[in-house]
BALO-727454 format. One record per residue (C-alpha): residue number from 0; residue in three letters; chain; x, y, z. Coordinates in nm, 3 decimals. Each point is the difference from the previous one (the first is absolute). Layout:
N
   i  aa ch       u       v       w
 NUM ALA  A       X       Y       Z
...
//
This chain:
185
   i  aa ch       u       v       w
   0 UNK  A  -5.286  -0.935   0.341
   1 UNK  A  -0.040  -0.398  -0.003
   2 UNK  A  -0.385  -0.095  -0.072
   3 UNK  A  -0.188  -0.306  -0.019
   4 UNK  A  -0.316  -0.019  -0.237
   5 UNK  A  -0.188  -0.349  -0.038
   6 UNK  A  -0.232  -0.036  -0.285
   7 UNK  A  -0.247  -0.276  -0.097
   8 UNK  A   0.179  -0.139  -0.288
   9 UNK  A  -0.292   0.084  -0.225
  10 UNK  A  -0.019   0.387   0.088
  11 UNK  A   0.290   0.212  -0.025
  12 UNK  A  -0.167   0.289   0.090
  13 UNK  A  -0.152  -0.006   0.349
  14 UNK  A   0.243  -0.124   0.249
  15 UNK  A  -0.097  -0.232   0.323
  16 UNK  A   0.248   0.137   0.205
  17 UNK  A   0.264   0.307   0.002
  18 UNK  A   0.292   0.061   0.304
  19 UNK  A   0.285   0.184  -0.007
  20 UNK  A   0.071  -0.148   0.356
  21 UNK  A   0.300  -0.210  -0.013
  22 UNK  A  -0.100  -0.282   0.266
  23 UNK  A  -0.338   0.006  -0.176
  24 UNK  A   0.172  -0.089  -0.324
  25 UNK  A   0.229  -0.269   0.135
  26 UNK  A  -0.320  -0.170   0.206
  27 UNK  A  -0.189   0.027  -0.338
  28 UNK  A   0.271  -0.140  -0.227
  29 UNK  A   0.113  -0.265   0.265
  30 UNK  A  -0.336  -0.180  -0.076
  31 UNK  A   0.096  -0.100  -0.328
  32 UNK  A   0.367  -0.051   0.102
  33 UNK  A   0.158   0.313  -0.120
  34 UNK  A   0.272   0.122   0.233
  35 UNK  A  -0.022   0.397   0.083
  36 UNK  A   0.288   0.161   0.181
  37 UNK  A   0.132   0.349   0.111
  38 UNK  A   0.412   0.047   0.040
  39 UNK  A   0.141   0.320   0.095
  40 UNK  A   0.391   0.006  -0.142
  41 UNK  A   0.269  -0.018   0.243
  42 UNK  A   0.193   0.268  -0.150
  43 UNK  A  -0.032   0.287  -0.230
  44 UNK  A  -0.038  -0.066  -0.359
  45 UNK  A   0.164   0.282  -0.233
  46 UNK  A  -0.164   0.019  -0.359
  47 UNK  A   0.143  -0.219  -0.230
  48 UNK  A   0.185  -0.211   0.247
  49 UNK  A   0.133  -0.305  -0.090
  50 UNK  A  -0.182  -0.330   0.001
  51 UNK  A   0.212  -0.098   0.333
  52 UNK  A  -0.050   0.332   0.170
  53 UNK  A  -0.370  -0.103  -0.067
  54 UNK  A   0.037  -0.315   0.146
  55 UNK  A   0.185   0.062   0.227
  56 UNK  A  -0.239   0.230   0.203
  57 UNK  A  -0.290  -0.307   0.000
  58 UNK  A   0.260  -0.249   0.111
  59 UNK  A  -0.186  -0.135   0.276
  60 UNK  A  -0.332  -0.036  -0.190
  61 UNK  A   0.172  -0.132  -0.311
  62 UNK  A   0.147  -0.231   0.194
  63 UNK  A  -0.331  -0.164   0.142
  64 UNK  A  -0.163  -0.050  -0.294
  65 UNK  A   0.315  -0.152  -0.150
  66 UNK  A  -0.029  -0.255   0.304
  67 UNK  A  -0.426  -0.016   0.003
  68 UNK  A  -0.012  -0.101  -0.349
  69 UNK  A   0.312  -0.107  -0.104
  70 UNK  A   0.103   0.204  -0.278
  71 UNK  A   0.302   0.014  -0.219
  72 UNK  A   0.010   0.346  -0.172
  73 UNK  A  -0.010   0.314   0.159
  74 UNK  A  -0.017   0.305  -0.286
  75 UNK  A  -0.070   0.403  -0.002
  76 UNK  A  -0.186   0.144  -0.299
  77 UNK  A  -0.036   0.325  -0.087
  78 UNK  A  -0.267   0.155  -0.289
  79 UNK  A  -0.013   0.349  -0.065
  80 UNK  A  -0.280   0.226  -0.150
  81 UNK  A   0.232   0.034  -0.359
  82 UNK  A   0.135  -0.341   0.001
  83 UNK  A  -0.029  -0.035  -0.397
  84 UNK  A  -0.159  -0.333   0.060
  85 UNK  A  -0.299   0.074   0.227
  86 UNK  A  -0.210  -0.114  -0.219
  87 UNK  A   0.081  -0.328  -0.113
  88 UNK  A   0.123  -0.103   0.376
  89 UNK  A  -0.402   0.150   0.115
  90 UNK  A  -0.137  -0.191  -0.195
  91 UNK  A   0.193  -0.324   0.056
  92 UNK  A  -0.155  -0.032   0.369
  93 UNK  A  -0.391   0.130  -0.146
  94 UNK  A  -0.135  -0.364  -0.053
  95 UNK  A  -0.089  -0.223   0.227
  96 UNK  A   0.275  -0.244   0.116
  97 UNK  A   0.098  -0.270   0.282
  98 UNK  A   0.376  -0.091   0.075
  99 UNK  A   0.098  -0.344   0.118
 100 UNK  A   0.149   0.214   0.300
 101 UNK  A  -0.102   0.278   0.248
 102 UNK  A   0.045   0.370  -0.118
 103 UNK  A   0.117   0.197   0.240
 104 UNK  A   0.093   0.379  -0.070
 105 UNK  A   0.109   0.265   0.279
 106 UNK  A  -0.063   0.388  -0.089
 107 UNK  A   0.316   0.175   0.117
 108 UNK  A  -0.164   0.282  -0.238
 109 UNK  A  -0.260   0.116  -0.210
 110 UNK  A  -0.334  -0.250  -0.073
 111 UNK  A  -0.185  -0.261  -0.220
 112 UNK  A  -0.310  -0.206  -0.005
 113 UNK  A  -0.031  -0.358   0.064
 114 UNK  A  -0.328  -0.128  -0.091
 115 UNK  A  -0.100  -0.326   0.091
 116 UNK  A  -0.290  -0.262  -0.094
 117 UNK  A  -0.126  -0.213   0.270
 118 UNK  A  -0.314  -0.180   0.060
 119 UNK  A  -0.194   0.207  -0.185
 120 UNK  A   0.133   0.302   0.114
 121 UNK  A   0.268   0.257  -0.190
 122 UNK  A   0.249   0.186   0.278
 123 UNK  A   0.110   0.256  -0.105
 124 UNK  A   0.304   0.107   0.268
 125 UNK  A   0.248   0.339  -0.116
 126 UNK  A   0.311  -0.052   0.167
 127 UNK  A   0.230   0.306   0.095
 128 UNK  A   0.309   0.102   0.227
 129 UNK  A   0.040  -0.261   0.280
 130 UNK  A  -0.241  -0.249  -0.128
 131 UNK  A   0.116  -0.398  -0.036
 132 UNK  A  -0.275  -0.187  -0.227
 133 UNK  A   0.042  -0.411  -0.006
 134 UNK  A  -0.219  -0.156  -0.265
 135 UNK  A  -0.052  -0.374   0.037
 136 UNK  A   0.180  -0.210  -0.254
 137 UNK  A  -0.349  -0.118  -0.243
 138 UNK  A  -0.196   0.328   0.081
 139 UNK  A  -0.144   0.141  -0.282
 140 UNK  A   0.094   0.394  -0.019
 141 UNK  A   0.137   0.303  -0.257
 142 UNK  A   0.220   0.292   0.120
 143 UNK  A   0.016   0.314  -0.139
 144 UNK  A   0.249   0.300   0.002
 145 UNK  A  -0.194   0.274  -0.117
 146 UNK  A   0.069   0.192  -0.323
 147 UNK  A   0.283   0.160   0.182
 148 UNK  A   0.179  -0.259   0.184
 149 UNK  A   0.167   0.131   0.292
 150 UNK  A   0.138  -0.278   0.301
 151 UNK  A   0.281  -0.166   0.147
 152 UNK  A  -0.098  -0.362   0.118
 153 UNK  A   0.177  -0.270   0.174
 154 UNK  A  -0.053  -0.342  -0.160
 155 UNK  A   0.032  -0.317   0.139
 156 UNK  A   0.019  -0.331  -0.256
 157 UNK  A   0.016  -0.378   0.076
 158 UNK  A   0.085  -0.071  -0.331
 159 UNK  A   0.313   0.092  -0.153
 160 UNK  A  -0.178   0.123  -0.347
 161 UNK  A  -0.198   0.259   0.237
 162 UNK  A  -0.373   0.092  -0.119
 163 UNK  A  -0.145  -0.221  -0.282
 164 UNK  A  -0.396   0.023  -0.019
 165 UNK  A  -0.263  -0.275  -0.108
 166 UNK  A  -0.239   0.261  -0.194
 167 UNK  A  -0.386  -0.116   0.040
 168 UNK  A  -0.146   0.102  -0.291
 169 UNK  A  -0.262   0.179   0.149
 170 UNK  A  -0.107   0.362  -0.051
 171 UNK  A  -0.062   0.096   0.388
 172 UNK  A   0.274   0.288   0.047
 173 UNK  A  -0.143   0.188  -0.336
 174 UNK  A  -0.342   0.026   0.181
 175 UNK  A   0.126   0.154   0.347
 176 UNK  A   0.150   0.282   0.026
 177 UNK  A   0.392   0.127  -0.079
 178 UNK  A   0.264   0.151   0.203
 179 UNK  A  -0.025   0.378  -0.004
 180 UNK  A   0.265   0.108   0.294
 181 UNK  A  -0.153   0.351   0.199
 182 UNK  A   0.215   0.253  -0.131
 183 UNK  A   0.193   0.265   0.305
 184 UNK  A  -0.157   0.296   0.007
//
């Protein structure tokens, strides 16, 4: 389930706001000019479908964002729970980081947190199935995997080289809280 918690940035522990509720979430997050977005696919998606098979079934909402912000790569990434380098691609994304471009990441499956620092305030947003997140080139943010990675993403670049991060030096992410994905029961 998606869920927005926003923290003072000095206390990780009691949150000033919680929802679950989608149009909650994108109202919230469109305030510091984060882009929130449901798709539904156009077509099934079989389990380790190709890359185009993915794309393919977002077409029309791939296509949009291509032509809103003018992007030049369109990729799919996939990260299993036993990838054998969970660890070191976790904790790549744990700092906090800006990029000279927007970030923008579609769930087609699983989930991840993007937390981001603004005006005082930490948001901390977990993205799953069906969720688009667009995080303003310059925003100051971490994302985490979990300890058991387990997504397919959409990923949208402006820049040929794709992500690079300007790291701030700052300690922020260690004081909130990690990404600990609800396990099926």
């Amino acid at each position: 389930m998606s869920r927005l918690r926003i923290f003072a940035e000095h206390d990780p522990t009691t949150p000033l706001l919680v929802s679950s509720d989608h149009a909650s979430i994108a109202s919230e997050l469109n305030k510091i000019g984060v882009r929130f977005e449901r798709w539904q696919a156009t077509q099934p998606i079989a389990p380790g479908a190709a890359a185009e098979a993915v794309m393919a079934a977002y077409r029309g909402d791939i296509d949009r964002l291509v032509a809103d912000y003018g992007f030049k790569t369109v990729d799919v990434v996939s990260i299993a729970p036993d990838h054998p380098n969970r660890k070191a691609m976790r904790a790549k994304f744990l700092d906090e980081h800006s990029h000279k471009e927007d970030e923008v990441r579609f769930f087609v499956a699983g989930s991840g947190q993007f937390t981001l620092h603004v005006g005082g305030k930490v948001y901390e947003i977990v993205c799953t199935q069906g969720d688009l997140i667009g995080v303003p080139d310059g925003a100051t943010h971490w994302f985490d995997m979990g300890p058991e990675p387990s997504f397919i993403a959409i990923r949208f670049f402006t820049e040929p080289d794709g992500w690079v991060g300007y790291f701030t030096g700052s300690d922020i992410a260690e004081r909130f809280p990690r990404y600990e994905p609800q396990k099926a029961t």
